[in-house]
ZADOZA-332375 format. One record per residue: residue number from 1; residue in one letter; x, y, z of N, C-alpha, C, CB in turn. Coordinates in steps of 0.02 Angstrom, whole numbers, plus 50000, padded with zeros to 5 digits. Glycine has a CB too. Example, Ala and Ser with C-alpha at 12.3 -4.5 7.8 and 13.67 -1.06 7.14 Angstrom:
BEGIN
<1, 'a', <50660, 49716, 50390>, <50615, 49775, 50390>, <50660, 49835, 50390>, <50565, 49776, 50452>>
<2, 's', <50642, 49888, 50354>, <50684, 49947, 50357>, <50645, 50002, 50394>, <50704, 49970, 50286>>
//
This chain:
BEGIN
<1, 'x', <57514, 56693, 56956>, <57587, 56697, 56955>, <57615, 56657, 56896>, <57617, 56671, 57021>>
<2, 'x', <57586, 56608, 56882>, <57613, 56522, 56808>, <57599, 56578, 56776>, <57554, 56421, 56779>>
<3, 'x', <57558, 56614, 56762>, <57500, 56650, 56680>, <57580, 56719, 56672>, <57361, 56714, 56716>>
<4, 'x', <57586, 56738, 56734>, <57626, 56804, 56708>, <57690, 56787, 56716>, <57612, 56875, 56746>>
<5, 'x', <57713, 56739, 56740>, <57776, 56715, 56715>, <57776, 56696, 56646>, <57799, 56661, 56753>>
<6, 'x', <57768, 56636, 56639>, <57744, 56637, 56557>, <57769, 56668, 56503>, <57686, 56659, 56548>>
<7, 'x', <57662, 56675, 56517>, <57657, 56772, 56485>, <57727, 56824, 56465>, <57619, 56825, 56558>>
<8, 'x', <57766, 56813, 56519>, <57831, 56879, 56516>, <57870, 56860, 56468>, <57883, 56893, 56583>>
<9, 'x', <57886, 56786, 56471>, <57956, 56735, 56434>, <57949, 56743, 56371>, <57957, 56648, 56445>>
<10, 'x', <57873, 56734, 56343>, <57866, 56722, 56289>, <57875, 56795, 56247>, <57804, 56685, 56287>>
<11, 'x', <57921, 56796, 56184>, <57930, 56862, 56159>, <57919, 56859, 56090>, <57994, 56892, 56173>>
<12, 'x', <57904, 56900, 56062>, <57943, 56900, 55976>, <58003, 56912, 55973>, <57922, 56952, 55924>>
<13, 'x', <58023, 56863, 55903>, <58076, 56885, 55920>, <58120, 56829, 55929>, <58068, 56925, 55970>>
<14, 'x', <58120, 56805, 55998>, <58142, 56753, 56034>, <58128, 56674, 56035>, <58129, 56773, 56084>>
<15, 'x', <58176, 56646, 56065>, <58158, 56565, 56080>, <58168, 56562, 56127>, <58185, 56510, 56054>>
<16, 'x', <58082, 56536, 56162>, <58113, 56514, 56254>, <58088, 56449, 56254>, <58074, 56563, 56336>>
<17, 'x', <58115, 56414, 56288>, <58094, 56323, 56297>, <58114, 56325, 56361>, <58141, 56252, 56247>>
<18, 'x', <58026, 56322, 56389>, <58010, 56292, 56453>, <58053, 56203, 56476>, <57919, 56285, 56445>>
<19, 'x', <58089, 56214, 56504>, <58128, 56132, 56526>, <58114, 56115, 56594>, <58219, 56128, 56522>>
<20, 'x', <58120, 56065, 56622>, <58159, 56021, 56671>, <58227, 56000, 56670>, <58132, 55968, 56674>>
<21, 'x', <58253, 56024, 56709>, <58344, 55997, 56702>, <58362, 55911, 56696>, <58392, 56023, 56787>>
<22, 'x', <58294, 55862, 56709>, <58324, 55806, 56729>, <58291, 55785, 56664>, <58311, 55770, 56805>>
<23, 'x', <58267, 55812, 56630>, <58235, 55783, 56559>, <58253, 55760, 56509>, <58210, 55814, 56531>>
<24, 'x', <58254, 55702, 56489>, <58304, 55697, 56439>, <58293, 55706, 56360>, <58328, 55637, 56448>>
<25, 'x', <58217, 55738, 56365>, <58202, 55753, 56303>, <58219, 55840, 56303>, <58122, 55726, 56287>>
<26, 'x', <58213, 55853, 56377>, <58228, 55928, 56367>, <58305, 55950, 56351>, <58206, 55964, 56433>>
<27, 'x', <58348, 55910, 56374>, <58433, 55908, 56363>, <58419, 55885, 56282>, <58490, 55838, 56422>>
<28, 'x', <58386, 55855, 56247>, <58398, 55849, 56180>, <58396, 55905, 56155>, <58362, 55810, 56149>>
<29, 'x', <58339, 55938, 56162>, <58296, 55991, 56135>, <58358, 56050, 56151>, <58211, 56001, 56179>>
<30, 'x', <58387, 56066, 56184>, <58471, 56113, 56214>, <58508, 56089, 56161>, <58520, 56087, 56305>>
<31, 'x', <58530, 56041, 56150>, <58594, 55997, 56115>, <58549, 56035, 56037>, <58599, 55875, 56131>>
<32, 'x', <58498, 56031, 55994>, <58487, 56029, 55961>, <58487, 56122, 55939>, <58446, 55980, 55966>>
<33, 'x', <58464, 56156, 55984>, <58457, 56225, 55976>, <58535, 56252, 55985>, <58401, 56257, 56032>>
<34, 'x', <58578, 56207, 56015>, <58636, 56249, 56019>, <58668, 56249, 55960>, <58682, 56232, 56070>>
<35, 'x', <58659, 56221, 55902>, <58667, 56191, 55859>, <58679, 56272, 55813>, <58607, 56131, 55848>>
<36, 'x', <58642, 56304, 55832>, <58639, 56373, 55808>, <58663, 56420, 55821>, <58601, 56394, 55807>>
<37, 'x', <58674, 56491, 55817>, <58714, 56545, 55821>, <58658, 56601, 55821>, <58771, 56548, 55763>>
<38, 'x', <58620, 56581, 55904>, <58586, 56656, 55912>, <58614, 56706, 55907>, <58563, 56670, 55963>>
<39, 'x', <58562, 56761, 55904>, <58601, 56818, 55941>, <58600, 56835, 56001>, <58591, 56868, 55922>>
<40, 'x', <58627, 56871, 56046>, <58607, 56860, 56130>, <58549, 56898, 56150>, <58667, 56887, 56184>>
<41, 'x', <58530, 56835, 56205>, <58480, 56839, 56236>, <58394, 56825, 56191>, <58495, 56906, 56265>>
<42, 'x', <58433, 56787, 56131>, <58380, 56757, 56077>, <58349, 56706, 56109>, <58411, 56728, 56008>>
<43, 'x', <58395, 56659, 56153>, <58380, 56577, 56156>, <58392, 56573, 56252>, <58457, 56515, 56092>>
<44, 'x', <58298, 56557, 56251>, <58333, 56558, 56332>, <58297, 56478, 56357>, <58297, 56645, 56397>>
<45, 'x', <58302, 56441, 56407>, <58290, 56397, 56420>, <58261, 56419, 56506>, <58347, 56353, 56398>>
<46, 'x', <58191, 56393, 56511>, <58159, 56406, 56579>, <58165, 56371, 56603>, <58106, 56420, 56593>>
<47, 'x', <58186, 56351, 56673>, <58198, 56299, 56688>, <58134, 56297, 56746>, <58274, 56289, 56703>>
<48, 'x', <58085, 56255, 56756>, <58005, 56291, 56785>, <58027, 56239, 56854>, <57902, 56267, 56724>>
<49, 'x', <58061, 56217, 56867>, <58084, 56173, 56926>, <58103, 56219, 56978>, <58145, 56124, 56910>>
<50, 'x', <58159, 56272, 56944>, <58163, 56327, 57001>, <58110, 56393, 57016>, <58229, 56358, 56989>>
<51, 'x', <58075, 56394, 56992>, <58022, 56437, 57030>, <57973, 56421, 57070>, <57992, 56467, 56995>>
<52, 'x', <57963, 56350, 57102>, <57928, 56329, 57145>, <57860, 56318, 57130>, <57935, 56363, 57190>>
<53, 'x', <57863, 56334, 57066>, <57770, 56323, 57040>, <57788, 56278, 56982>, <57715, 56409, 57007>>
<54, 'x', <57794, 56234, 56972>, <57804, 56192, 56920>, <57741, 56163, 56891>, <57847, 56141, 56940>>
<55, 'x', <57732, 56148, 56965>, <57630, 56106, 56933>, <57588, 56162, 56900>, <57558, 56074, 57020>>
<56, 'x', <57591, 56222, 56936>, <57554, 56278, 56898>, <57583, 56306, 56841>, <57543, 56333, 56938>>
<57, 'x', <57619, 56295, 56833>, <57673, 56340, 56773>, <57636, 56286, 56715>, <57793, 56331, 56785>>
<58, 'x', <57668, 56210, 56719>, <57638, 56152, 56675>, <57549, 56175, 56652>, <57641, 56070, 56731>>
<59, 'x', <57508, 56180, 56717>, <57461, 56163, 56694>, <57426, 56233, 56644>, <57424, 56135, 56754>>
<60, 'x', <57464, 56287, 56674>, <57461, 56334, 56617>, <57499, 56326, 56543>, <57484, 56393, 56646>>
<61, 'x', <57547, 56306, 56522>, <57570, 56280, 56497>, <57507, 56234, 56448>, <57615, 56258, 56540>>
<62, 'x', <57489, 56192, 56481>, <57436, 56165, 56450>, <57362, 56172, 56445>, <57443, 56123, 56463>>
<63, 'x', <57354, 56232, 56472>, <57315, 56284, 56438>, <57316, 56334, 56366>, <57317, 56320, 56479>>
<64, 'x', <57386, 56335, 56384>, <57409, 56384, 56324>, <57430, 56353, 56269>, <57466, 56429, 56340>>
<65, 'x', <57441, 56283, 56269>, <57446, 56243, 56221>, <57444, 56190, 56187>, <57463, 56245, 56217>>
<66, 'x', <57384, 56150, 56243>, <57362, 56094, 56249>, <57400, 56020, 56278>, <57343, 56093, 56193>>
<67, 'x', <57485, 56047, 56283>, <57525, 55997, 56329>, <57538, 56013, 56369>, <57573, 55971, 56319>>
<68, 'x', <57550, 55972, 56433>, <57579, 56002, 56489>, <57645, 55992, 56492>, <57552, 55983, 56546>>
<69, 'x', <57689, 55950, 56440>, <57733, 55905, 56453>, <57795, 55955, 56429>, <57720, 55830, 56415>>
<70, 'x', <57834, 55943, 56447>, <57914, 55990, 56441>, <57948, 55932, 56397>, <57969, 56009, 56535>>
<71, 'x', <57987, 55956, 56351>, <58003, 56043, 56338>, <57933, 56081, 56311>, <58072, 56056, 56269>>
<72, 'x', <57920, 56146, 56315>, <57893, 56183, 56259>, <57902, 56213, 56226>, <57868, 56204, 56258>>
<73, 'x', <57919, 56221, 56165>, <57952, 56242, 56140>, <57929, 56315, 56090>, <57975, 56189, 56120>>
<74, 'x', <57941, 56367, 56116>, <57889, 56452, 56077>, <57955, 56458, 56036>, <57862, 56553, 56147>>
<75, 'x', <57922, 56466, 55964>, <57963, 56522, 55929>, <57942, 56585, 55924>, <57977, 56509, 55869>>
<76, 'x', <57975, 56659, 55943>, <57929, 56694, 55946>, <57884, 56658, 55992>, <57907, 56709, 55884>>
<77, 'x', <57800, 56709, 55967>, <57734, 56686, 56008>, <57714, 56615, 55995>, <57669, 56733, 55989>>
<78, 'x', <57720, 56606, 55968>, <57729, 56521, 55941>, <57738, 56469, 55957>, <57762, 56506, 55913>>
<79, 'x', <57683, 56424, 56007>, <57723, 56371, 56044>, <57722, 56300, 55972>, <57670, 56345, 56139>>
<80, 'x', <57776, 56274, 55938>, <57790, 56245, 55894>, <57785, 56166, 55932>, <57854, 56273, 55864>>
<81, 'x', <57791, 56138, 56006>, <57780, 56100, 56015>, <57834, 56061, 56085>, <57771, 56085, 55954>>
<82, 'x', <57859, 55993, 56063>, <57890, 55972, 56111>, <57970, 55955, 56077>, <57847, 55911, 56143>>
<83, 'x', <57995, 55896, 56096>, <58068, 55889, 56058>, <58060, 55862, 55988>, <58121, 55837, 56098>>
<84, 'x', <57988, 55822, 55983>, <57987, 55784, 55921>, <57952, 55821, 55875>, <57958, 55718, 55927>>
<85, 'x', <57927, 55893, 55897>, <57910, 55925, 55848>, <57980, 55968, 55816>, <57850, 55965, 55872>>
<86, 'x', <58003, 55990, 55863>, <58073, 56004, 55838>, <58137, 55971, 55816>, <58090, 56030, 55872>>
<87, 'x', <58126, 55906, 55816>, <58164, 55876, 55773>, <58149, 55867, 55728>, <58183, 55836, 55782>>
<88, 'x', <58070, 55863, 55696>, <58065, 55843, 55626>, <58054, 55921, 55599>, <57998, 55783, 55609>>
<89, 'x', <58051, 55972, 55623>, <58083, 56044, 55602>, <58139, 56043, 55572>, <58095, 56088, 55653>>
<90, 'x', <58183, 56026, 55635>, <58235, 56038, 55612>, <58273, 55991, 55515>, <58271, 56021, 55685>>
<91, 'x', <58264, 55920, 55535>, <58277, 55877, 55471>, <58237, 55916, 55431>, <58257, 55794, 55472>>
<92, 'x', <58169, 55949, 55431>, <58145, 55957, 55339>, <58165, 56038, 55353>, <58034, 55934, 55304>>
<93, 'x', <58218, 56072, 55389>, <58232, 56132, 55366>, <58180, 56174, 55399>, <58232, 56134, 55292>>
<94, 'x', <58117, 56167, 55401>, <58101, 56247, 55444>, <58120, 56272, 55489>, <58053, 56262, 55466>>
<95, 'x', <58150, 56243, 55538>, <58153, 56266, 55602>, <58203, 56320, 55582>, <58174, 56211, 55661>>
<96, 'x', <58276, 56325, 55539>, <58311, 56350, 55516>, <58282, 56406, 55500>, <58336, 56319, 55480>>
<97, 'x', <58219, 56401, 55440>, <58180, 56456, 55417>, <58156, 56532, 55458>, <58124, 56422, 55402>>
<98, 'x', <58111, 56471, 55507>, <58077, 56500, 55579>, <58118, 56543, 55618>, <58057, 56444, 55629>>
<99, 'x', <58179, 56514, 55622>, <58237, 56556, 55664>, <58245, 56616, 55626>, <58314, 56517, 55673>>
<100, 'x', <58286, 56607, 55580>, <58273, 56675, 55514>, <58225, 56704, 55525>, <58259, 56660, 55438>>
<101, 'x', <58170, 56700, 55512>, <58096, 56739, 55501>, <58105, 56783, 55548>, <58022, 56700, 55511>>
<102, 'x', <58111, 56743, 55620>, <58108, 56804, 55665>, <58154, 56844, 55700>, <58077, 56791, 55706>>
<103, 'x', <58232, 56836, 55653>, <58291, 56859, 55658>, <58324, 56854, 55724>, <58288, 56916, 55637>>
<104, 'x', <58321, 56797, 55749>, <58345, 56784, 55816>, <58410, 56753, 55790>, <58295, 56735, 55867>>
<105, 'x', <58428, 56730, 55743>, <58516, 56700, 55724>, <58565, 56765, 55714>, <58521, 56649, 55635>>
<106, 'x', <58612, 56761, 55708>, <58687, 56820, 55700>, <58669, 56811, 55632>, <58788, 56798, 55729>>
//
């Protein structure tokens, strides 16, 4: 059930960031992506607390990408990392790029 949930979220295309609502690295990681001008249904935020499998969701999660820890952050198929990988994205400019590349901005 963790593998094909997942599995489904993750798109080309898209940005989904696996969160916890009480996270405060995951509320950064929101504050920082809103920052932008998807297009809809570009930028979605999972929140793995409400589907009742959190421990399984995580530990797939860290299967698929060697952390278990939230946020995760996929561009596209792409898991790019946690908040501190996306902040130092963001300051040297790729993340900007990355978004472009895979035409998820207006």
């Amino acid at each position: 059930m963790a593998q094909e949930f997942v599995n489904r979220k993750i798109q080309p295309g898209k940005v989904v960031v696996f969160i916890k609502p009480t996270c405060p690295y995951c509320r950064q990681t929101q504050e920082i992506l809103s920052q932008f001008s998807f297009k809809q249904g570009m930028l979605e935020f999972v929140d793995i607390t409400a589907t009742g499998d959190t421990e399984k969701i995580q530990d797939y999660l860290k299967q698929l990408t060697g952390a278990r820890t939230v946020p995760r952050v996929f561009i596209g198929k792409d898991c790019i990392g946690g908040c501190t990988d996306l902040i130092n994205m963001h300051q040297s400019g790729e993340l900007l790029i990355r978004l472009k590349q895979i035409g998820a901005l207006q």
